[in-house]
OpenMM code with the backbone's topology and positions (N, CA, C; nanometers):
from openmm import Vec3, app, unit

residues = "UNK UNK UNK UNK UNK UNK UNK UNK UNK UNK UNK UNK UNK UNK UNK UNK UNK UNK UNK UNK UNK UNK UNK UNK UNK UNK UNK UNK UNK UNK UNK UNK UNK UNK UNK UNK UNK UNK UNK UNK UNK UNK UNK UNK UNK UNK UNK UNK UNK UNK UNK UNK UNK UNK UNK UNK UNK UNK UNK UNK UNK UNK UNK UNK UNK UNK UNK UNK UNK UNK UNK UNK UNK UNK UNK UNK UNK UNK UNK UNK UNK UNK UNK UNK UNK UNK UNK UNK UNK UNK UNK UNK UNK".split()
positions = [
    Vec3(-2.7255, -1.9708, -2.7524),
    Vec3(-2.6396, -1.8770, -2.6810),
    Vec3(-2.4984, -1.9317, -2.6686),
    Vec3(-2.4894, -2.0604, -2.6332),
    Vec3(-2.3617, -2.1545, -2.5530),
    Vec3(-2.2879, -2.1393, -2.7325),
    Vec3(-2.3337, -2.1235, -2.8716),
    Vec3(-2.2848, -2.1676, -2.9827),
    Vec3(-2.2508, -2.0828, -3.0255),
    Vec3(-2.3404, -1.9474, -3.0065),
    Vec3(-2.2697, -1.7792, -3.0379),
    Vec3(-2.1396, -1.7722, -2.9927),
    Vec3(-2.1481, -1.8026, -2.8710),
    Vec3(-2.0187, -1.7889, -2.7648),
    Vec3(-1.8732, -1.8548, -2.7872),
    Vec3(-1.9308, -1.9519, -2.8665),
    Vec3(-1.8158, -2.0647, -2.8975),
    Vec3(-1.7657, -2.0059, -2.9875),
    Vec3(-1.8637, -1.9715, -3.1142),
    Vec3(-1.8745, -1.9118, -3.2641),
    Vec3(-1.7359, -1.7873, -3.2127),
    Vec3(-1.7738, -1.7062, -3.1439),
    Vec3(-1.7192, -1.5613, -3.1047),
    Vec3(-1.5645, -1.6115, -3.0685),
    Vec3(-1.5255, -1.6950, -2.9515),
    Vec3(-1.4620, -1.7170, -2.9048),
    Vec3(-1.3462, -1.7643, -3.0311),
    Vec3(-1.4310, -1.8689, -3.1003),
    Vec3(-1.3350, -1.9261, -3.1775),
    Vec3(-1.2501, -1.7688, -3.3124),
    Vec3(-1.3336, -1.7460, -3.3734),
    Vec3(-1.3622, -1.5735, -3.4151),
    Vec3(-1.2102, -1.4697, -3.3735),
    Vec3(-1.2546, -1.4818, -3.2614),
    Vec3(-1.1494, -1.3899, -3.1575),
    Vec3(-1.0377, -1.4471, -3.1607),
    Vec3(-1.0182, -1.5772, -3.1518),
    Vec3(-0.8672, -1.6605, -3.1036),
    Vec3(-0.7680, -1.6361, -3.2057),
    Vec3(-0.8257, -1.6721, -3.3377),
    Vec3(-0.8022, -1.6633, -3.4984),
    Vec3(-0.6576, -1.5928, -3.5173),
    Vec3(-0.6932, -1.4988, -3.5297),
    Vec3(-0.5694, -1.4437, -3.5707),
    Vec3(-0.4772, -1.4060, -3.4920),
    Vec3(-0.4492, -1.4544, -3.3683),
    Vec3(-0.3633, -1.4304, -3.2741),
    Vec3(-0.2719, -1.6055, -3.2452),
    Vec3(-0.3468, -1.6608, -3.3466),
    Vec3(-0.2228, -1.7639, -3.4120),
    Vec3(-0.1240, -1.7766, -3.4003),
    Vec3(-0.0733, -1.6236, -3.4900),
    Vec3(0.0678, -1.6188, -3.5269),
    Vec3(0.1423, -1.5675, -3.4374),
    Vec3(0.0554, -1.4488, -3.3813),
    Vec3(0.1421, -1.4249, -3.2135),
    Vec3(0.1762, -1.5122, -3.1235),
    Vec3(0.0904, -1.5827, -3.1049),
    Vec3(0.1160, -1.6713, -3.0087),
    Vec3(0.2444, -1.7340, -3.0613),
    Vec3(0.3333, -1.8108, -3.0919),
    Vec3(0.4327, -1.8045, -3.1148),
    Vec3(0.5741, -1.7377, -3.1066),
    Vec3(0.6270, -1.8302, -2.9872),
    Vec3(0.7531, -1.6788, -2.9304),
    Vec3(0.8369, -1.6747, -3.0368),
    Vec3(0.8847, -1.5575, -2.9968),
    Vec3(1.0001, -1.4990, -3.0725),
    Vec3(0.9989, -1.3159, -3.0798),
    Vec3(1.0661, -1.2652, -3.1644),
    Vec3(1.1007, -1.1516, -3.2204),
    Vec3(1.0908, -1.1490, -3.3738),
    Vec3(0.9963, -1.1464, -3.4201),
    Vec3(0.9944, -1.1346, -3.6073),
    Vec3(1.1430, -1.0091, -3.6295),
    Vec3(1.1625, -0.9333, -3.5858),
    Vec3(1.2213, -0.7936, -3.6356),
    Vec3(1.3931, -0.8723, -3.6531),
    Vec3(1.3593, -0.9248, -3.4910),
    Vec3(1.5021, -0.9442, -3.4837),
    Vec3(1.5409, -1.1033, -3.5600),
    Vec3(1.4181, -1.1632, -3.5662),
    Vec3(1.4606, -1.3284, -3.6728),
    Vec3(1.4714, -1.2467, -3.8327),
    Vec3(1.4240, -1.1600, -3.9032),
    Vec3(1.4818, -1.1031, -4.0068),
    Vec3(1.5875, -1.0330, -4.0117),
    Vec3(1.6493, -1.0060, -3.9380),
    Vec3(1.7924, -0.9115, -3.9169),
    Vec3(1.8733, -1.0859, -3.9173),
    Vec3(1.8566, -1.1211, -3.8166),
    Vec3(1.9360, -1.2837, -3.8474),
    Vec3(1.9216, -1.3729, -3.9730),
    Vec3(1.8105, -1.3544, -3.9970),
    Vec3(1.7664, -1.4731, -4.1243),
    Vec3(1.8477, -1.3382, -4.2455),
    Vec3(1.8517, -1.2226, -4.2509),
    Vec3(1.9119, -1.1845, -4.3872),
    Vec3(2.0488, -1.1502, -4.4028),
    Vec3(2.0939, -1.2046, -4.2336),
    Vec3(2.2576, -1.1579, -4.2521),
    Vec3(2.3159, -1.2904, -4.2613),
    Vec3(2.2942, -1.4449, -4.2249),
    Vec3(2.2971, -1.5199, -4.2416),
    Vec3(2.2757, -1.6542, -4.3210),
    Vec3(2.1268, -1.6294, -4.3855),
    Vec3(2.0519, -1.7123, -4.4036),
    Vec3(2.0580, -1.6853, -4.5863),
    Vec3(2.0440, -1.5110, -4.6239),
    Vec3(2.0489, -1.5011, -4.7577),
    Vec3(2.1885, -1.5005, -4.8449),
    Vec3(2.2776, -1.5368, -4.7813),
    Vec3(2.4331, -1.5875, -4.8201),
    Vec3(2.3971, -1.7192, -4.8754),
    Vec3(2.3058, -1.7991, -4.8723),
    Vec3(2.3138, -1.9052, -4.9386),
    Vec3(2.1943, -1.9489, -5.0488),
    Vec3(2.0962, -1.8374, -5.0104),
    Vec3(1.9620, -1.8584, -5.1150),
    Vec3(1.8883, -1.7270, -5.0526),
    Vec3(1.8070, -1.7385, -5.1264),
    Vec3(1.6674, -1.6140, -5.1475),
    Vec3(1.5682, -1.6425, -5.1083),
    Vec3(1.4581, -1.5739, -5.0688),
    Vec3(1.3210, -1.6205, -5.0064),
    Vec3(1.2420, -1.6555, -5.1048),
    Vec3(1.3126, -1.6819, -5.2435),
    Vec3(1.1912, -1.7949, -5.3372),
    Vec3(1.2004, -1.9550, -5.2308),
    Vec3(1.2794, -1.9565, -5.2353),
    Vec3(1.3320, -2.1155, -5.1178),
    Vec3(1.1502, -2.1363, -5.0657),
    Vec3(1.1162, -1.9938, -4.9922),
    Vec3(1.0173, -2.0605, -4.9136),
    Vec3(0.8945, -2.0434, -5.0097),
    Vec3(0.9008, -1.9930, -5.1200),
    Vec3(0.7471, -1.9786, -5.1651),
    Vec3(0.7145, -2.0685, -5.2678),
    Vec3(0.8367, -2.1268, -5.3088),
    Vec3(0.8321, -2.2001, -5.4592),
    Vec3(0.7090, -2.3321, -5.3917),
    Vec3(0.6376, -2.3729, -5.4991),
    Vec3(0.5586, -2.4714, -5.5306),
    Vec3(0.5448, -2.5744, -5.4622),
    Vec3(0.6607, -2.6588, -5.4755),
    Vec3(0.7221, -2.7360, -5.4346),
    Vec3(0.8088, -2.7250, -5.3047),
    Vec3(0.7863, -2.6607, -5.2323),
    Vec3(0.8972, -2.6191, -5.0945),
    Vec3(0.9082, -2.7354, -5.0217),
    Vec3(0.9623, -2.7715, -4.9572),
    Vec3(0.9605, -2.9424, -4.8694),
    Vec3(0.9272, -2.8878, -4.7154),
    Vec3(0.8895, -2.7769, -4.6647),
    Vec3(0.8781, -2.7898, -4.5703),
    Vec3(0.7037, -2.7380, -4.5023),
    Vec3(0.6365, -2.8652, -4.4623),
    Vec3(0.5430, -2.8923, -4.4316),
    Vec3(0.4437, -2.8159, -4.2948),
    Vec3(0.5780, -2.7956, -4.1723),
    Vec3(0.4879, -2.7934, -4.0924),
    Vec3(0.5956, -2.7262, -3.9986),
    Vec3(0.5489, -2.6663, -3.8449),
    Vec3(0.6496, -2.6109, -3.7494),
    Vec3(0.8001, -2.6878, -3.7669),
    Vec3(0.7193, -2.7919, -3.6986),
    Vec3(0.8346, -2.8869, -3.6454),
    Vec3(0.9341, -2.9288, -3.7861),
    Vec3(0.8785, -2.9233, -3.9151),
    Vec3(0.9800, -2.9269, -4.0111),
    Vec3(1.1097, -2.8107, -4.0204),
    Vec3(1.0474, -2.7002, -3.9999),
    Vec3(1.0982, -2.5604, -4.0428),
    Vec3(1.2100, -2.5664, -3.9012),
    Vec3(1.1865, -2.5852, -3.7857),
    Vec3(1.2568, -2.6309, -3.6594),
    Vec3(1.3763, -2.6535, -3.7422),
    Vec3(1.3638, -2.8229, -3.7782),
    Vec3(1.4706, -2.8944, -3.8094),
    Vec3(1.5515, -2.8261, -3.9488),
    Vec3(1.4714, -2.7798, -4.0143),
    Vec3(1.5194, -2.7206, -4.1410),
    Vec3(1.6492, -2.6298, -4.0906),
    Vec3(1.5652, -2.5093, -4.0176),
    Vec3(1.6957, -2.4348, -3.9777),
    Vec3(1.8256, -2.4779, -3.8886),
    Vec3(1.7607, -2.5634, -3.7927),
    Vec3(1.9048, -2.6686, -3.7426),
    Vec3(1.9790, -2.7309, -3.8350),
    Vec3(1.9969, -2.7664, -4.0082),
    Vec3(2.0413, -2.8440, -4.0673),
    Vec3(2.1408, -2.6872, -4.1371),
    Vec3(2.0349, -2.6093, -4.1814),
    Vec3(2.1142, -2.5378, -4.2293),
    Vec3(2.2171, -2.4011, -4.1582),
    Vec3(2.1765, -2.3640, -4.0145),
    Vec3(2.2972, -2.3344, -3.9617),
    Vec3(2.3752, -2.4073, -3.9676),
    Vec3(2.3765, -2.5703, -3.9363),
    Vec3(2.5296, -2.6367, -3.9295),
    Vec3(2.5634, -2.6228, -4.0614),
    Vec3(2.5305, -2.6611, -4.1811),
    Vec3(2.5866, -2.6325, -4.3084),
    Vec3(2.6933, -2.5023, -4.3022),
    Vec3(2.5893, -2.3776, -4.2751),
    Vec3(2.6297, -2.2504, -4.2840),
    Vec3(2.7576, -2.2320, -4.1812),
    Vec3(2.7451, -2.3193, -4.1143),
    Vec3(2.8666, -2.2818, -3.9956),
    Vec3(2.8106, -2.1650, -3.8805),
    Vec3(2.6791, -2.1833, -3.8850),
    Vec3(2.6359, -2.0320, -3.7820),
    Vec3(2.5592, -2.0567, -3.6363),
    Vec3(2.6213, -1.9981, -3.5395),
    Vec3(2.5226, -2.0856, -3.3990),
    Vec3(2.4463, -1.9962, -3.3506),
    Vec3(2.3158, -2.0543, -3.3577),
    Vec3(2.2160, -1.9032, -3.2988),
    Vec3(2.1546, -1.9522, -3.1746),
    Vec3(2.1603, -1.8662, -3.0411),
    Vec3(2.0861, -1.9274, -2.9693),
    Vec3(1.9364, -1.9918, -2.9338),
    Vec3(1.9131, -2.0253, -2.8869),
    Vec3(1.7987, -2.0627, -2.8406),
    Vec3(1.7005, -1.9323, -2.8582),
    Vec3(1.6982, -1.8265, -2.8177),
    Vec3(1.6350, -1.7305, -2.8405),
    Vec3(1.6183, -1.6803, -2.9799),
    Vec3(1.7791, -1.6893, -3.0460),
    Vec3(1.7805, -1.6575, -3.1732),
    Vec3(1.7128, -1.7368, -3.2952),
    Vec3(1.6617, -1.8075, -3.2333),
    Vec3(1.6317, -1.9677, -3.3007),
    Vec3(1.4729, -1.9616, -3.3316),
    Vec3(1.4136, -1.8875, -3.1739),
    Vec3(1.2950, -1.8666, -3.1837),
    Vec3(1.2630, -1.7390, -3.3156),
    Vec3(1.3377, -1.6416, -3.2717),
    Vec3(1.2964, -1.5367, -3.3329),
    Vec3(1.3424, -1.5747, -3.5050),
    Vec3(1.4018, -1.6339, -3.5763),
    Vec3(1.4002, -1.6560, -3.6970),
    Vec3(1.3017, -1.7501, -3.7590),
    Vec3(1.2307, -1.8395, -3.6623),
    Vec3(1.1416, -1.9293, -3.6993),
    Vec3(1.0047, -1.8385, -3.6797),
    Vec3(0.9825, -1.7558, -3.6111),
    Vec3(0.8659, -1.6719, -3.5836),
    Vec3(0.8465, -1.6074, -3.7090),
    Vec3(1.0098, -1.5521, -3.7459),
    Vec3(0.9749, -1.4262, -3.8850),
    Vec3(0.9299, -1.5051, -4.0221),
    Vec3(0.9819, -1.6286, -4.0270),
    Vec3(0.9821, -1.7072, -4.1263),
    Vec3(0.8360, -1.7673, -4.1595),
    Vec3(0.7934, -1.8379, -4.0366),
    Vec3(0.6456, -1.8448, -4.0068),
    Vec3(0.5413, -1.7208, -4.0365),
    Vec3(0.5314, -1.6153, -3.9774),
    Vec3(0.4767, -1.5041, -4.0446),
    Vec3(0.5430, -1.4538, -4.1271),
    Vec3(0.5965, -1.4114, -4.2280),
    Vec3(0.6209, -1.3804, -4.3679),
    Vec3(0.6073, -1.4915, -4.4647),
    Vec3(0.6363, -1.6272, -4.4384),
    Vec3(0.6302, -1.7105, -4.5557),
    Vec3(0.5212, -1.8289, -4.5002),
    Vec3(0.5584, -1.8926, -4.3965),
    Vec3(0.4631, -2.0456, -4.3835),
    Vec3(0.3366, -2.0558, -4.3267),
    Vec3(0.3275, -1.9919, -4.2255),
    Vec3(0.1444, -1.9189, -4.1465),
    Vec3(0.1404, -2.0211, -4.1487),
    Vec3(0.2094, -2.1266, -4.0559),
    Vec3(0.1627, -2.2542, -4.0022),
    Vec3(0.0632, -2.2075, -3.8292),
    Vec3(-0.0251, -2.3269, -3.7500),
    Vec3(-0.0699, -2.2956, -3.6944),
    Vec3(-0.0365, -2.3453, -3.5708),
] * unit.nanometer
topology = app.Topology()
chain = topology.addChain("A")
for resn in residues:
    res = topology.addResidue(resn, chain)
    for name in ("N", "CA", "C"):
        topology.addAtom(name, app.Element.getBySymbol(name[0]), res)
């Protein structure tokens, strides 16, 4: 019974993964394509070889490349482009 329950529980949690993760997807793609595709294309995130591993990479990734870009997004804005990026390309957990 105690293993169904676990089984279920775990089951249920699953795909609410990616929600869990704050932000705004709608509004991190309105930012990520007025900003972000001035300097590359979303092969960046799918190619083979991509260098970026994990949350906390993609974090720092986009902190390196706003300063490049010259662009300051807030804290909020920050969330919501790492949310859209995460669900459309990385489905980290």
């Amino acid at each position: 019974m105690r293993l169904g329950l676990l089984i279920w529980c775990a089951v249920s949690v699953a795909p609410l993964a990616h929600a869990a993760l704050p932000g705004d997807s709608a509004a991190g793609k309105k930012l990520h394509d007025a900003h972000c595709m001035t300097c590359h294309d979303t092969s960046v995130y799918t190619r083979k070889d991509r260098q970026i591993k994990s949350l906390a990479a993609l974090n720092e990734q986009l902190g390196e490349c706003t300063h490049m870009a010259q662009v300051t997004l807030s804290a909020s804005q920050q969330k919501d482009v790492i949310k859209y990026l995460n669900e459309q390309f990385y489905k980290f957990k």
